[in-house]
ZASE-685413 format. One record per residue: x, y, z of N, C-alpha, C in turn; residue in one letter. Coordinates in steps of 0.2 Angstrom, whole numbers, plus 5000, padded with zeros to 4 digits. Example, Ala and Ser with C-alpha at 12.3 -4.5 7.8 and 13.67 -1.06 7.14 Angstrom:
REM ZASE-685413
506649725039506249785039506649845039A/506449895035506849955036506450005039S/
REM end
This chain:
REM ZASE-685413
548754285455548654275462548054315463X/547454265466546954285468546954355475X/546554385476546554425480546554395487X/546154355487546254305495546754285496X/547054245493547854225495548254275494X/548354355490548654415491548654445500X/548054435501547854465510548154405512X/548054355513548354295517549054305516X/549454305511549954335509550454375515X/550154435513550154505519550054485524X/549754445527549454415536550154365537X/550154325531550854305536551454315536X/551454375532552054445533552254475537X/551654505540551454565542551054535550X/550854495551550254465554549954515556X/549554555563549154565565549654665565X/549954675562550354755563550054785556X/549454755552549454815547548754825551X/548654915550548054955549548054965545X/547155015545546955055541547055115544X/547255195543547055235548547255325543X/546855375544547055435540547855435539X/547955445533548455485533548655555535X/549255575538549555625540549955675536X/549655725533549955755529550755785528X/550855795538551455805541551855755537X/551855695537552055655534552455625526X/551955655524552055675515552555715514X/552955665509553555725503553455735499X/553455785496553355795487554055825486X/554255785479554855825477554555835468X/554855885465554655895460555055955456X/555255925449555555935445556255875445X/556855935442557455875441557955905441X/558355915446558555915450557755915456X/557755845462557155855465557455925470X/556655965469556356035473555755995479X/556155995485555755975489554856025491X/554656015492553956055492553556075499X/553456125501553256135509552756175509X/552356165513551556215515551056185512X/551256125510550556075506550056085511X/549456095509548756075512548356035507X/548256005501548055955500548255915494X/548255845490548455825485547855765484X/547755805477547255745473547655715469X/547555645467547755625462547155565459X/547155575451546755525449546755515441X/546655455440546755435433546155465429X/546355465422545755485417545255475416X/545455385417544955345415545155275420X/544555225419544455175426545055135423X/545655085429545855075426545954985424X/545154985425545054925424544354925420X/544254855416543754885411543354795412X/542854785409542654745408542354715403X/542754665400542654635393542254555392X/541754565388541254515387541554465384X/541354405383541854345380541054325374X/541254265371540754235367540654175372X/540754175379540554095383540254125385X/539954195389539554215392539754235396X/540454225400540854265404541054315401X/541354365403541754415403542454405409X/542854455405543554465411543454525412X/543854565418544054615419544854635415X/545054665412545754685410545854735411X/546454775411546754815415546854865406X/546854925411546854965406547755005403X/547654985398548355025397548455085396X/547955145397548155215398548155235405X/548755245406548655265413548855335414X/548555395409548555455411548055465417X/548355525419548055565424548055625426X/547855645433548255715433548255715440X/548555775443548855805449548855835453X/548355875457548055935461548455955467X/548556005467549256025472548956095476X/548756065481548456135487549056145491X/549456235489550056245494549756325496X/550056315502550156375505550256445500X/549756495499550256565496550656595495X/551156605493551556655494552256615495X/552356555497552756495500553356505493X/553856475496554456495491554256385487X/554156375487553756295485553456335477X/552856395479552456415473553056425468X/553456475471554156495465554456435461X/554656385466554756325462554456295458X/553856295460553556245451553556295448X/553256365450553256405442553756425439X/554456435443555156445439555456375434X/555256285437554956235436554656215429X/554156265429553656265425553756315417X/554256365419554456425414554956385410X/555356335413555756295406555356285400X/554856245403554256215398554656125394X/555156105398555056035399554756015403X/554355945401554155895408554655875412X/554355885418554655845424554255785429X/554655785433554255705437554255735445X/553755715446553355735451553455655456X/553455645462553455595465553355615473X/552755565475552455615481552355525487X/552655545492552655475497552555495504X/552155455505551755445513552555405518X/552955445521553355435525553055365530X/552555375533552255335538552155265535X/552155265529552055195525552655155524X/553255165526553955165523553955175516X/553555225514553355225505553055175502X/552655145505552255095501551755155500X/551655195502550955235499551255285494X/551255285487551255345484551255365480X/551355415474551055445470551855455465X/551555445458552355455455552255455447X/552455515446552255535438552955555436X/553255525429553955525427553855595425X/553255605418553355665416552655695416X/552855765419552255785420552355865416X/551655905414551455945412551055995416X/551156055419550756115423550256135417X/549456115419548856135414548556165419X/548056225415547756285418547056255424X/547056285430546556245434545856295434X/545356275435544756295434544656365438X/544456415433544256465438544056485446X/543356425444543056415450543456365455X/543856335453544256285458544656335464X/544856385459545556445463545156495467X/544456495466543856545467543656515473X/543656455475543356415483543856415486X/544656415485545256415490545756455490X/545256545493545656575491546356585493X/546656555498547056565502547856515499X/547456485494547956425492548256445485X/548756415483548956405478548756335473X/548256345470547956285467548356255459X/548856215461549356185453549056135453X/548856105443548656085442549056035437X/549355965439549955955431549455875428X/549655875422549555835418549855785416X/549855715418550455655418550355615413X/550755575409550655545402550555455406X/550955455409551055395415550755405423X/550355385426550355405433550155345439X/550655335442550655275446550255305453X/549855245452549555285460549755205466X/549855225473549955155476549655185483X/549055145485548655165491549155155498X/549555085498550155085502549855035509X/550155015513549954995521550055045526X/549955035530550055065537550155045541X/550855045545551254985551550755025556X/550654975562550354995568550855015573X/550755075575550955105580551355065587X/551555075590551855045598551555115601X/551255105605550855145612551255135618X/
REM end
């Protein structure tokens, strides 16, 4: 499915009710670990892959394709509030020393927007990373698998 029949697609779903528009943090769930531990005080989440997850491969006609990359490692940046009963659970989370799965969603998308690692690993974050937010609890985990989905956004009623 070409990208322009994908949009057209969505237009006569959705017609004229998607936006673009910030996301709302208030809005975000993160659950993490297993039994899910819901997670609160968030101030920010990065998420990104290792590598690009598209590549581009030359042909012998002159054309090349674009194909999709099969490692989809990545990793998972977790700005929370300090001191927050959320820090205790990853790190008690964390002291098992199994991976867990991390799954993070944009409420306001109906969950089409969101983030979701089956098994994840806590690796050590940059000195200097913990050093510019002092106020935060900066976790850092490492995903074997990492699904990322940008999501829609339904338009509001005013």
């Amino acid at each position: 499915m070409s990208t322009s029949s994908l949009i057209k697609a969505i237009k006569d779903v959705f017609g004229d009710s998607i936006q673009y528009v910030p996301y709302d943090l208030r809005s975000t769930t993160i659950m993490v670990g297993m039994p899910p531990v819901p997670i609160k005080g968030l101030v920010y989440i990065v998420a990104r892959h290792n590598n690009p997850q598209t590549r581009y491969v030359k042909s012998l006609t002159g054309h090349g394709v674009y194909v999709a990359n099969n490692d989809r490692s990545g990793t998972i940046e977790l700005g929370i509030v300090r001191g927050t009963v959320s820090c205790a659970a990853i790190q008690v989370t964390d002291l098992v020393g199994v991976p867990y799965p991390i799954a993070i969603t944009d409420t306001a998308t109906g969950g089409t927007s969101s983030v979701l690692a089956a098994s994840c690993r806590r690796v050590g974050t940059p000195e200097w990373r913990r050093a510019a937010l002092p106020d935060l609890a900066v976790y850092t985990f490492a995903a074997d698998k990492l699904i990322i989905s940008d999501g829609l956004m339904m338009k509001e009623d005013v």
